[in-house]
MARKOLDREN-186360 format. One record per residue (C-alpha): x, z, y; residue number from 1. Coordinates in pm, 1 decimal, m for minus. Each point is the difference from the previous one (the first is absolute). Layout:
N
PT     east       up    north seq
PT        X        Z        Y NUM
...
//
This chain:
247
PT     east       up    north seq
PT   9069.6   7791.6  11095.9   1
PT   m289.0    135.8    169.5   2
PT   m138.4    357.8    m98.1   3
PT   m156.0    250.6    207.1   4
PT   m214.1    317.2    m81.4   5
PT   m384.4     38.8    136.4   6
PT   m122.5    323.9     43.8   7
PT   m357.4      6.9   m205.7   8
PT   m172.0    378.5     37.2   9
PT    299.6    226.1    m48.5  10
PT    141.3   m260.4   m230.4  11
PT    265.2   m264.1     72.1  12
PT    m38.5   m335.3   m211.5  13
PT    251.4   m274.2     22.4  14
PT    m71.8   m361.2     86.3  15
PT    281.9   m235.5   m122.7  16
PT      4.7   m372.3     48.2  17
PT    129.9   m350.3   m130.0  18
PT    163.7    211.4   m273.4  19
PT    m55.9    195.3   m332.9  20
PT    283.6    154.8   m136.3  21
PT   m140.9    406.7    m94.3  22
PT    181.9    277.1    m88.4  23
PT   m159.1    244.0   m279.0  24
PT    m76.0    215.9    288.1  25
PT   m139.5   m290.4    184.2  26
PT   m271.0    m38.6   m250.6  27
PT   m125.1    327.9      3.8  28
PT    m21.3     m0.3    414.8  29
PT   m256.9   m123.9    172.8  30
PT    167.6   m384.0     46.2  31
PT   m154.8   m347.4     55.7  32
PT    189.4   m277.0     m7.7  33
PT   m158.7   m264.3    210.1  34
PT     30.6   m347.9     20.5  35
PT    288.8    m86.8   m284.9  36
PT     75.6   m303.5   m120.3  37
PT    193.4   m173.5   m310.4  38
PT     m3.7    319.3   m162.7  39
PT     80.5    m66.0   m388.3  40
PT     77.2    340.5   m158.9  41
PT   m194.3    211.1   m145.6  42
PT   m301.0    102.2    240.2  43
PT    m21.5    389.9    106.6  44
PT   m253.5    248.6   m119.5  45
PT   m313.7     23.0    186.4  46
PT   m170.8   m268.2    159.5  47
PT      7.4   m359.8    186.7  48
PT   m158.3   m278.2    152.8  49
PT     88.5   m324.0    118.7  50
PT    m49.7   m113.4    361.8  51
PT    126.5   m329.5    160.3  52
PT    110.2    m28.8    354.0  53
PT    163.0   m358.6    170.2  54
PT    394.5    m28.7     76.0  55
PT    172.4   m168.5    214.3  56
PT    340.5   m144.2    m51.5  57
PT    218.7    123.3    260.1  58
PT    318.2   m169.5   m143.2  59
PT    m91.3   m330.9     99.2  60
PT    142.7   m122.2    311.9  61
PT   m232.8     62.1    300.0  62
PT   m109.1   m421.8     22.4  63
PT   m107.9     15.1   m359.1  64
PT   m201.3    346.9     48.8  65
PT   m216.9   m132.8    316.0  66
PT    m23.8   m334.8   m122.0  67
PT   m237.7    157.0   m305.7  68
PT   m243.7    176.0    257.0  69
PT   m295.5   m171.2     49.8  70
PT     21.5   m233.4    289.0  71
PT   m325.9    208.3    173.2  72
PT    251.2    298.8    m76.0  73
PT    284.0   m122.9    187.2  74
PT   m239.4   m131.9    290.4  75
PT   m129.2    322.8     30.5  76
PT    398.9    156.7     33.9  77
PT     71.3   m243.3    262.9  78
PT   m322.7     94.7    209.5  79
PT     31.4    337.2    m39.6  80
PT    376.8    m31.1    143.9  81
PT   m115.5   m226.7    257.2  82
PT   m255.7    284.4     79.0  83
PT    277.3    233.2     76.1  84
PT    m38.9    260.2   m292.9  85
PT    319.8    193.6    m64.5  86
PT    104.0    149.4   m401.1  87
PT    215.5    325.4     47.7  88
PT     51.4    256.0   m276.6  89
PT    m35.5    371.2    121.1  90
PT     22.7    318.7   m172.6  91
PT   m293.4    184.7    218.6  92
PT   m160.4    139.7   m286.3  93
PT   m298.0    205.1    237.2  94
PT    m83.0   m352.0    175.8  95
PT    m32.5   m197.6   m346.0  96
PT   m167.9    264.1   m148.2  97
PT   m243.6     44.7    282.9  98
PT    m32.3   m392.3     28.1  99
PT    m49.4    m50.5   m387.9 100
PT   m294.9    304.6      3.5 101
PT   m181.2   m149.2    257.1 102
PT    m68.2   m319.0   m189.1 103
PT    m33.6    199.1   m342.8 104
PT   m252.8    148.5    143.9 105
PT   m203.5   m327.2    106.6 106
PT    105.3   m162.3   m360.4 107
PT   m115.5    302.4   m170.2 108
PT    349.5     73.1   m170.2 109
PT    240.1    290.6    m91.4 110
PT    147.0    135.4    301.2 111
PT    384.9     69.2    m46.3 112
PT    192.2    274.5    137.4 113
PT    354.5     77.4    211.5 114
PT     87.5    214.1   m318.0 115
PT    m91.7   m300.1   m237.3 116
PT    234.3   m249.8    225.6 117
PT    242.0    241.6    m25.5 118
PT     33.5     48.9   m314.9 119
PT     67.2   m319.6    m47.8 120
PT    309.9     m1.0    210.8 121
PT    275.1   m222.2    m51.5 122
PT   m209.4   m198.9   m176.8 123
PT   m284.1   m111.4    288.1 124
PT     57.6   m235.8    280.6 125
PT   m259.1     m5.9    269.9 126
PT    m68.2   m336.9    198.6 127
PT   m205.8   m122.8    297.7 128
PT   m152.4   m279.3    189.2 129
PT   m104.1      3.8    344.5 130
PT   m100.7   m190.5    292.9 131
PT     49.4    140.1    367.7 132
PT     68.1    331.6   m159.4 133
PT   m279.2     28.8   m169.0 134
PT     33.4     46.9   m410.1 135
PT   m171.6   m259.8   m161.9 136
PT     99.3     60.3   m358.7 137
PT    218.2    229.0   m210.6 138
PT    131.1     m2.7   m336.1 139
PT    204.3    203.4   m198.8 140
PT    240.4    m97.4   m266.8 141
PT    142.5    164.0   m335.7 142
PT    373.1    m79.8     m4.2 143
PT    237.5     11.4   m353.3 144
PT    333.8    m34.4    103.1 145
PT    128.4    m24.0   m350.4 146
PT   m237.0   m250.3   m117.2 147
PT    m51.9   m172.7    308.9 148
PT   m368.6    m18.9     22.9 149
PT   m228.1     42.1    287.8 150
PT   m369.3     93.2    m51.0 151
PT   m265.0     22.8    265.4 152
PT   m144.9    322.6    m12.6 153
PT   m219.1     52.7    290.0 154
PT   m171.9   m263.8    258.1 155
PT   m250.4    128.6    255.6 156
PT   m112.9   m220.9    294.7 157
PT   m213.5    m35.3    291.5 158
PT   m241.1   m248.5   m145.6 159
PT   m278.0    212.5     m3.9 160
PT     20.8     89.3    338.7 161
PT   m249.5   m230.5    235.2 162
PT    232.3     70.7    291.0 163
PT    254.8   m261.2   m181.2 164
PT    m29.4   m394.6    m85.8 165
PT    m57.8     46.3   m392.3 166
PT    221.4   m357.0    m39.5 167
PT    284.1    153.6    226.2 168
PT     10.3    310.3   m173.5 169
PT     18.4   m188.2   m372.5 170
PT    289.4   m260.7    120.0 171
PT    158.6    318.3    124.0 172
PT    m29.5    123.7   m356.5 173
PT    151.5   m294.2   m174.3 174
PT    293.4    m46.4    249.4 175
PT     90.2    373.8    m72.9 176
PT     22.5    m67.0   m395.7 177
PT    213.1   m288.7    118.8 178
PT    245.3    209.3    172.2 179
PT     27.9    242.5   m255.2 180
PT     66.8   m180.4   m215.1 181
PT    288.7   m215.0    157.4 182
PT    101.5    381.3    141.9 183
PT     36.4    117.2   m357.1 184
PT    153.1   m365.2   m119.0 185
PT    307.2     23.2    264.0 186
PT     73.8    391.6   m149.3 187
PT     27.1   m172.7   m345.1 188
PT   m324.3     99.6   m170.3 189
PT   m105.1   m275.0   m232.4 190
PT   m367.0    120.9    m71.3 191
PT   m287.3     21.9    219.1 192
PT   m353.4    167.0   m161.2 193
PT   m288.5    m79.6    142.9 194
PT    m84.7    351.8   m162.1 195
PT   m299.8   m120.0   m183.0 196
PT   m259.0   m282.7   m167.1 197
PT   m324.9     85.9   m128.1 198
PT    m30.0   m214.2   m310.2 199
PT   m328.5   m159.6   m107.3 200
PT   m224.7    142.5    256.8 201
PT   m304.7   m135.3    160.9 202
PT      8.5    239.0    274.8 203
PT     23.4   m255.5    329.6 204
PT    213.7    264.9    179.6 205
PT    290.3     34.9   m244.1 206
PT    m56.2   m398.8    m99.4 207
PT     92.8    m39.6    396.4 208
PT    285.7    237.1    m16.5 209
PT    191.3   m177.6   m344.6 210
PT    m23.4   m287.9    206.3 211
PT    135.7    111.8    347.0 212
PT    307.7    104.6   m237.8 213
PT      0.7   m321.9   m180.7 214
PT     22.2   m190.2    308.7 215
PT    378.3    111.6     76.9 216
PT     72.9   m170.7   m355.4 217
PT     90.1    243.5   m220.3 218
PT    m60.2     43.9   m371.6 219
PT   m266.5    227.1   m157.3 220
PT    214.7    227.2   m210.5 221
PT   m122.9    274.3   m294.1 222
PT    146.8    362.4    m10.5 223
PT    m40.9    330.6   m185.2 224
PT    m70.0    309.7     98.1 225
PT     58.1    287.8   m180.1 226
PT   m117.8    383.5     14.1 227
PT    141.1    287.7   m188.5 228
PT   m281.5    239.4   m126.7 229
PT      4.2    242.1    253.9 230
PT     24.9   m208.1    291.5 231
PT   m301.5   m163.6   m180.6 232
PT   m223.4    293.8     15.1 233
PT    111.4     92.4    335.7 234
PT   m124.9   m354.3    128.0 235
PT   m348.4     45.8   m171.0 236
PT    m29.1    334.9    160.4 237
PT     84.6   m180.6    335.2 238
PT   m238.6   m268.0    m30.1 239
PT   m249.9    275.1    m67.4 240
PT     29.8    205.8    291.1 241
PT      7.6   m293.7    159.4 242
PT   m335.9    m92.6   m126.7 243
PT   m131.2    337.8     68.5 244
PT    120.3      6.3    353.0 245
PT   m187.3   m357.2     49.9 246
PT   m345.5    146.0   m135.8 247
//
């Protein structure tokens, strides 16, 4: 079960994920419950929406997965391989966070934080790809034990960086998903989450990035999230400062 507690303000909420099961005290805390699936009982107070992300089956036997990634996919593994690019996993929380900042920044994105990574510990897996020594790409990954899902969390790259061959850097990208996921598959997790699908949109960006996730062949799935009141109001005020400190 993953659940950790975010410091907002003075304020801590709590973020819990691929389950929904309050307590009365639950529902008057600041909770969201993100990303929950099958649920069939009776829905808490406060508020939801419904998102849809792309799985991956990680119980099928490794031949079956890679045989339903595109064929350009699995061209693109073997070349990077060939290349010489190395996947590691590596708790070095200052270097990722560094690394993922500096290609916020050029994406125009959210920074993140060492206390935001840790706060998620226990529950965040940090991985890499490099050539020559040099990192190339890094993801992070949400892990549920219980449930045995994996979601991607964070991905930050050296794309935008003119120093590095764009097409290197992007098969560097995909062979990294590939190895986390057949990392997560041999520890007996049976879910991996792209972490995301931007349904009906006609933005060309997110169009590209549903279809970089499609092409490891996974299914687009629907989920719920849901938001007690408080947490509610506490994300509105968020989003406002937010908007305030971008004027």
């Amino acid at each position: 079960m993953v659940r950790f507690k975010k410091k907002f303000l003075f304020l801590n909420v709590y973020e819990n994920w691929f389950h929904c099961d309050p307590s009365f005290i639950d529902l008057i805390l600041p909770n969201a419950y993100l990303h929950v699936k099958n649920r069939k009982d009776k829905i808490i107070p406060g508020f939801s929406d419904i998102t849809y992300t792309v799985e991956n089956d990680l119980t099928l036997d490794h031949d079956t997965m890679y045989a339903g990634f595109q064929k350009s996919l699995r061209q693109q593994i073997r070349q990077s391989e060939e290349a010489g690019i190395k996947c590691y996993f590596h708790d070095d929380i200052d270097g990722f966070v560094s690394f993922f900042n500096d290609f916020a920044a050029s994406k125009n994105l959210p920074p993140t934080s060492k206390r935001r990574i840790e706060e998620m510990e226990g529950f965040l897996k940090l991985s890499y790809a490099e050539l020559d020594g040099m990192v190339l790409v890094a993801h992070s990954t949400l892990v549920d034990e219980k449930n045995k899902i994996v979601r991607a969390f964070h991905s930050a790259s050296k794309r935008l960086d003119d120093s590095f061959d764009k097409s290197l850097i992007g098969k560097a990208n995909k062979v990294l998903h590939y190895r986390d996921m057949t990392h997560f598959k041999e520890l007996g997790y049976e879910v991996y989450d792209f972490g995301g699908y931007t349904e009906n949109t006609e933005d060309k960006a997110l169009q590209g990035i549903n279809n970089f996730k499609l092409l490891f062949g996974g299914q687009k799935v629907a989920c719920t999230n849901y938001y007690t009141v408080s947490y509610y109001i506490m994300r509105k005020i968020g989003q406002w400062i937010g908007a305030l400190e971008k004027g």
